[in-house]
N, CA, C and O of each residue as an XYZ file, in Angstrom:
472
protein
N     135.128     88.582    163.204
C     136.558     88.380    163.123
C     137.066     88.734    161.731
O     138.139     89.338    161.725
N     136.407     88.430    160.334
C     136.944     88.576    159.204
C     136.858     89.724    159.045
O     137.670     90.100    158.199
N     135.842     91.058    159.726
C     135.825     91.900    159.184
C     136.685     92.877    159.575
O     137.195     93.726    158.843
N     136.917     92.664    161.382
C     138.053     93.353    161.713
C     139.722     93.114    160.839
O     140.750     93.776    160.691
N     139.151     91.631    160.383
C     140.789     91.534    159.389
C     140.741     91.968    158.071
O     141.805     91.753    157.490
N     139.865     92.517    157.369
C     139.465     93.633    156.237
C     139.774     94.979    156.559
O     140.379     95.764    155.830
N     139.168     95.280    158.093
C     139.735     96.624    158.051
C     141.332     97.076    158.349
O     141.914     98.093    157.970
N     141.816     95.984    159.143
C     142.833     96.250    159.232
C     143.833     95.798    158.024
O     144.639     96.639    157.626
N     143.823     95.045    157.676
C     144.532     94.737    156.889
C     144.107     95.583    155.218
O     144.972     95.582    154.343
N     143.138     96.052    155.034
C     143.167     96.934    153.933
C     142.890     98.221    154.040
O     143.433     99.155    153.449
N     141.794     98.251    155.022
C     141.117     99.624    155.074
C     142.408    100.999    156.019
O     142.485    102.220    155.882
N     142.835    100.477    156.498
C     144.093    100.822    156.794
C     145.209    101.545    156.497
O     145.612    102.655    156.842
N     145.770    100.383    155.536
C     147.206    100.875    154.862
C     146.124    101.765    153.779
O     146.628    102.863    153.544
N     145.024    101.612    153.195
C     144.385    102.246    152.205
C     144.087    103.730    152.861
O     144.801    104.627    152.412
N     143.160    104.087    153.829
C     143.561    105.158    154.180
C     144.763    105.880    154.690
O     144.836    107.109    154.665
N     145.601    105.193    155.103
C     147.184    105.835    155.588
C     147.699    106.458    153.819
O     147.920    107.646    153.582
N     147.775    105.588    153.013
C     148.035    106.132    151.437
C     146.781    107.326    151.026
O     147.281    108.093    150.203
N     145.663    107.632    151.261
C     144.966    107.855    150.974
C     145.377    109.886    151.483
O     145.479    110.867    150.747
N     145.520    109.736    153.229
C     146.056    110.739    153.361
C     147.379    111.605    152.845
O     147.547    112.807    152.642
N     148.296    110.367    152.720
C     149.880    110.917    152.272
C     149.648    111.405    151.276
O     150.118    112.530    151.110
N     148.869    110.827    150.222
C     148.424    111.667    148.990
C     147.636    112.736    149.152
O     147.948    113.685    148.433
N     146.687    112.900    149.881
C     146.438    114.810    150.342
C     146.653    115.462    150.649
O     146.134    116.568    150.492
N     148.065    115.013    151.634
C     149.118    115.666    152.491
C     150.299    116.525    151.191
O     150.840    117.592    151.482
N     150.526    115.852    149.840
C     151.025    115.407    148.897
C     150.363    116.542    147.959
O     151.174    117.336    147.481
N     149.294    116.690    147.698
C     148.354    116.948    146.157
C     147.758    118.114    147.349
O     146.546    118.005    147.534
N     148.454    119.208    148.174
C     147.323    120.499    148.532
C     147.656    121.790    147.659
O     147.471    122.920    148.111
N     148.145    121.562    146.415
C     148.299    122.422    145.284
C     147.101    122.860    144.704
O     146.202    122.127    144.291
N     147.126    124.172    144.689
C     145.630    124.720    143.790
C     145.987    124.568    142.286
O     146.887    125.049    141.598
N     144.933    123.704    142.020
C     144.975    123.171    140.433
C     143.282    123.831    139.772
O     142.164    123.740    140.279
N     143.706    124.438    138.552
C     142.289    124.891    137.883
C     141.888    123.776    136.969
O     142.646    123.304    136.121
N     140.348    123.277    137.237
C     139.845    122.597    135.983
C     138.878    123.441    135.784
O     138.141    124.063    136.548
N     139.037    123.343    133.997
C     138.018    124.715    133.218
C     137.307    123.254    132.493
O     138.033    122.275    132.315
N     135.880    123.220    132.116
C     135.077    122.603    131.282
C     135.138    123.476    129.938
O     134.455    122.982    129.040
N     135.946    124.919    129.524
C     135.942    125.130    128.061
C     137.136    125.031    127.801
O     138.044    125.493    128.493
N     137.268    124.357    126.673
C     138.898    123.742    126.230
C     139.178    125.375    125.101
O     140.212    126.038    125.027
N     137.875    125.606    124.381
C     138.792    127.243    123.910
C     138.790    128.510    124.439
O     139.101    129.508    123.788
N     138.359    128.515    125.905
C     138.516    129.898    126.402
C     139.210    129.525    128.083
O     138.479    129.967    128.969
N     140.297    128.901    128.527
C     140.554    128.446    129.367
C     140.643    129.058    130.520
O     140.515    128.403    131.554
N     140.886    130.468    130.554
C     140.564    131.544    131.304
C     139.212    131.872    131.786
O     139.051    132.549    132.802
N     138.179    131.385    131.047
C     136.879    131.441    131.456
C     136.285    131.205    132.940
O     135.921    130.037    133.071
N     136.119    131.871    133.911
C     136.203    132.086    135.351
C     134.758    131.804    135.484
O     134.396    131.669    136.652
N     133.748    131.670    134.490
C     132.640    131.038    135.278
C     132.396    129.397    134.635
O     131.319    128.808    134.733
N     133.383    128.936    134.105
C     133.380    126.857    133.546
C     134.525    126.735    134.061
O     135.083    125.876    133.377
N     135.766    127.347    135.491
C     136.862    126.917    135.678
C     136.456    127.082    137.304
O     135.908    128.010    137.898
N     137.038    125.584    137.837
C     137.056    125.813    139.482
C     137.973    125.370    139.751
O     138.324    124.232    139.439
N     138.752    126.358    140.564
C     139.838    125.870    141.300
C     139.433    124.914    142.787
O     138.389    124.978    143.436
N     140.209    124.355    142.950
C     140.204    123.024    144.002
C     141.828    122.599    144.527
O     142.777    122.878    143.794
N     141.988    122.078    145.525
C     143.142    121.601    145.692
C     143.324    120.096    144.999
O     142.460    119.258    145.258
N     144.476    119.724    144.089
C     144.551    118.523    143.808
C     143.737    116.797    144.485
O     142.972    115.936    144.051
N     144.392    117.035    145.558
C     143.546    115.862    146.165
C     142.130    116.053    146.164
O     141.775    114.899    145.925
N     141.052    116.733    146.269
C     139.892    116.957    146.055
C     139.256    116.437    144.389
O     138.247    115.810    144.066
N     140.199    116.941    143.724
C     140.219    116.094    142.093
C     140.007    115.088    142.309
O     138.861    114.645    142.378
N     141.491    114.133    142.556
C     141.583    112.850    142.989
C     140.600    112.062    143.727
O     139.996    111.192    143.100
N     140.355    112.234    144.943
C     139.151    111.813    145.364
C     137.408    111.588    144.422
O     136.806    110.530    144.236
N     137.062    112.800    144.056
C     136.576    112.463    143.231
C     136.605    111.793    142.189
O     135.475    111.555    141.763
N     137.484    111.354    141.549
C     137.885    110.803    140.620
C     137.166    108.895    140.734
O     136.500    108.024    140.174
N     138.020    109.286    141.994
C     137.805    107.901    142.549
C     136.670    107.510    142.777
O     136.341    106.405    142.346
N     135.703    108.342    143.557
C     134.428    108.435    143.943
C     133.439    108.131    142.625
O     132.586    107.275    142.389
N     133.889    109.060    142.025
C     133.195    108.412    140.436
C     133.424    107.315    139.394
O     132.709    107.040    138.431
N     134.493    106.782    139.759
C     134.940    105.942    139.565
C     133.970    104.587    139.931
O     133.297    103.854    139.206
N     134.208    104.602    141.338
C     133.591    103.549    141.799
C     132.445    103.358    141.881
O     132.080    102.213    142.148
N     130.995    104.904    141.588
C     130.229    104.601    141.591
C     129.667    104.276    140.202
O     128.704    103.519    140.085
N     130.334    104.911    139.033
C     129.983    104.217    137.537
C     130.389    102.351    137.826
O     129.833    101.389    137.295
N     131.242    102.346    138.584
C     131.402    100.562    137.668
C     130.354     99.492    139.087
O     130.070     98.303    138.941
N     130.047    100.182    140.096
C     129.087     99.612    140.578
C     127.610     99.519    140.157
O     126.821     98.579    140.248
N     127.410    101.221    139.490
C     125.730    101.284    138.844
C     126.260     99.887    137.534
O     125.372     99.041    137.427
N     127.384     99.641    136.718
C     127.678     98.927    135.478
C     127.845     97.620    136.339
O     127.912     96.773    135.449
N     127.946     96.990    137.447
C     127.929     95.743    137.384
C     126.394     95.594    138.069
O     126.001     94.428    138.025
N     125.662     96.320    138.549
C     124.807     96.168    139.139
C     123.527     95.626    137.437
O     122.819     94.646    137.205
N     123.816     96.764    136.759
C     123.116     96.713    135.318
C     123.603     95.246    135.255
O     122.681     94.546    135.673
N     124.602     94.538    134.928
C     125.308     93.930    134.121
C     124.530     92.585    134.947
O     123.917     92.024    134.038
N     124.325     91.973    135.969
C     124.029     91.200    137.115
C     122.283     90.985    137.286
O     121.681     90.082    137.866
N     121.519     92.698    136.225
C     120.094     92.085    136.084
C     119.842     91.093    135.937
O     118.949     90.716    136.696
N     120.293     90.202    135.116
C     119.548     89.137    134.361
C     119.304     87.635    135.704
O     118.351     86.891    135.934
N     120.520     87.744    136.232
C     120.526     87.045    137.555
C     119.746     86.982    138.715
O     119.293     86.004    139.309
N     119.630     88.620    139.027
C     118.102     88.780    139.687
C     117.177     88.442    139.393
O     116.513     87.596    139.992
N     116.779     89.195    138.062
C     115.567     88.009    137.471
C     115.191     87.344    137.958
O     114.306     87.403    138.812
N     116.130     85.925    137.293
C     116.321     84.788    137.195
C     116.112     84.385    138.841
O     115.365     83.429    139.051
N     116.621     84.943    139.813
C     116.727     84.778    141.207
C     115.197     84.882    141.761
O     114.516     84.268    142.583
N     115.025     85.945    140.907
C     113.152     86.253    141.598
C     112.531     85.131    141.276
O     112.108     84.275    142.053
N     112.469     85.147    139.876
C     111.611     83.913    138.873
C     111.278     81.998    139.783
O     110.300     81.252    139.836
N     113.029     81.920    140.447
C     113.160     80.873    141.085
C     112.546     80.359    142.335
O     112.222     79.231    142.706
N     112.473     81.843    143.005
C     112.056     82.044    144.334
C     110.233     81.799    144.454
O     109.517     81.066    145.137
N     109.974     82.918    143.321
C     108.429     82.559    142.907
C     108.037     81.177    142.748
O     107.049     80.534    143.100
N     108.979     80.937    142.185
C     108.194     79.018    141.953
C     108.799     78.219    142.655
O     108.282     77.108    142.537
N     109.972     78.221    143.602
C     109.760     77.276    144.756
C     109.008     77.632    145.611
O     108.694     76.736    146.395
N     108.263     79.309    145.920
C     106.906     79.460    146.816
C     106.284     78.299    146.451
O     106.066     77.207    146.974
N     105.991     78.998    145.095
C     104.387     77.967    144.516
C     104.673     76.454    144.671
O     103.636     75.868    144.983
N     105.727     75.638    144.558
C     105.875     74.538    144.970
C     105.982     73.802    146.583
O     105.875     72.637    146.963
N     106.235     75.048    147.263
C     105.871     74.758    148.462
C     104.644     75.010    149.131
O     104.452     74.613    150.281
N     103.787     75.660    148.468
C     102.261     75.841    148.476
C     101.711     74.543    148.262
O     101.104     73.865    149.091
N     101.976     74.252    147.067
C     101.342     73.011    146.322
C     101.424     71.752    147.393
O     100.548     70.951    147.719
N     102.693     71.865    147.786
C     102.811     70.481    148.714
C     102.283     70.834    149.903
O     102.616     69.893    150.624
N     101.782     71.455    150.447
C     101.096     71.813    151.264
C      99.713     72.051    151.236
O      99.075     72.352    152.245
N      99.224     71.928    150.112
C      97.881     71.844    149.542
C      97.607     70.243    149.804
O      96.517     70.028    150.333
N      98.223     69.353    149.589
C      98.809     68.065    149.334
C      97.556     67.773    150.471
O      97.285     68.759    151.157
N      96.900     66.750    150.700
C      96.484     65.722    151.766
C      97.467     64.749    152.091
O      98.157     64.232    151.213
N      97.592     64.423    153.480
C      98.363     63.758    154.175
C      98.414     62.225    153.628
O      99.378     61.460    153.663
N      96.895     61.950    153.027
C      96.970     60.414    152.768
C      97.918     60.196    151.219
O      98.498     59.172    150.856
N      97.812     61.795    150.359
C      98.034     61.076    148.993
C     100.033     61.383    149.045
O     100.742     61.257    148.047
N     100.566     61.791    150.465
C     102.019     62.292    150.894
C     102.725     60.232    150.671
O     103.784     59.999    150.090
N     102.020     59.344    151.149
C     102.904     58.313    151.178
C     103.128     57.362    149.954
O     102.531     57.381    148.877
N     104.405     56.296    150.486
C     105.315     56.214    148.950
C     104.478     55.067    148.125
O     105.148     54.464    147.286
N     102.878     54.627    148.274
C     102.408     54.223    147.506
C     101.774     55.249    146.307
O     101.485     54.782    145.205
N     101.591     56.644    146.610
C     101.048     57.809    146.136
C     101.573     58.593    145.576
O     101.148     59.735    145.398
N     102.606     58.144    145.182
C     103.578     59.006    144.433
C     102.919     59.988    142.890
O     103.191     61.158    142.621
N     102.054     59.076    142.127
C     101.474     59.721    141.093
C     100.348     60.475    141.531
O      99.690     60.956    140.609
N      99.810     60.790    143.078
C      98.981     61.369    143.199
C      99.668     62.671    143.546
O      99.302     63.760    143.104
N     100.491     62.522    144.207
C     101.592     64.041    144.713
C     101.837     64.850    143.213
O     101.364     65.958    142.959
N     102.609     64.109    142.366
C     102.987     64.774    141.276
C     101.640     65.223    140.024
O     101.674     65.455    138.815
N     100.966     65.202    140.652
C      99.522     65.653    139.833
C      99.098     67.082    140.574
O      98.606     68.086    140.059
N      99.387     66.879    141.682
C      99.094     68.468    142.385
C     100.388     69.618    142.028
O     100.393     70.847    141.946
N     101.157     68.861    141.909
C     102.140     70.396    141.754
C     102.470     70.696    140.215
O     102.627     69.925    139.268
N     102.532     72.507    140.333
C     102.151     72.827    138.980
C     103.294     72.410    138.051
O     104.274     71.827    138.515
N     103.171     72.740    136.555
C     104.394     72.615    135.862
C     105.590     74.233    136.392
O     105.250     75.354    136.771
N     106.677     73.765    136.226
C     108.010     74.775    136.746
C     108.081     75.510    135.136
O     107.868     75.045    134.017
N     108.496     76.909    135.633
C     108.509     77.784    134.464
C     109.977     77.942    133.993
O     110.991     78.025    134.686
N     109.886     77.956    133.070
C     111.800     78.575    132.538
C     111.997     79.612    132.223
O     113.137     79.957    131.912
């Protein structure tokens, strides 16, 4: 249900704008990569505007996703690190014998499981 209300409600009006602007931008525009020979016909490609644009965007969105993805390492990590040692703590208690599990045995439980890492 939420996702049909994502697409409609954004994905939508976002492509309806998306076209009007290509409908909009089918002008042949030259980009040259040499700023002193601008005429230079093998560093200049012509494209229609919206094709720019798009890309633009496209690169856009994939630099600041590779930059939050970088930015969000440390969390993974941290996510792995956590995961690893509630395994090992659920190993441990499962290593456990049934007799030393009850609430007179409490200092025998906490002798089997390892120290937690930071």
């Amino acid at each position: 249900m939420f996702n049909r209300f994502v697409l409609i409600v954004i994905f939508v009006p976002l492509a309806i704008i998306l076209i009007a602007l290509a409908v909009a931008n089918r002008e042949l525009v030259a980009f040259t990569l040499d700023p002193f020979n601008p005429g230079n016909p093998k560093l200049t490609l012509t494209l229609p505007l919206f094709i720019f644009l798009f890309l633009a965007l496209a690169i856009g969105m994939i630099v600041g996703s590779l930059a939050t993805w970088v930015k969000q390492g440390r969390y993974r990590k941290l996510a792995r690190q956590r995961g690893i040692e509630a395994e090992n703590l659920r190993q441990a208690v499962s290593r456990v014998p049934a007799a030393a599990k009850g609430p007179d045995q409490g200092s025998a439980q906490g002798a089997a499981l390892p120290k937690p890492t930071t």
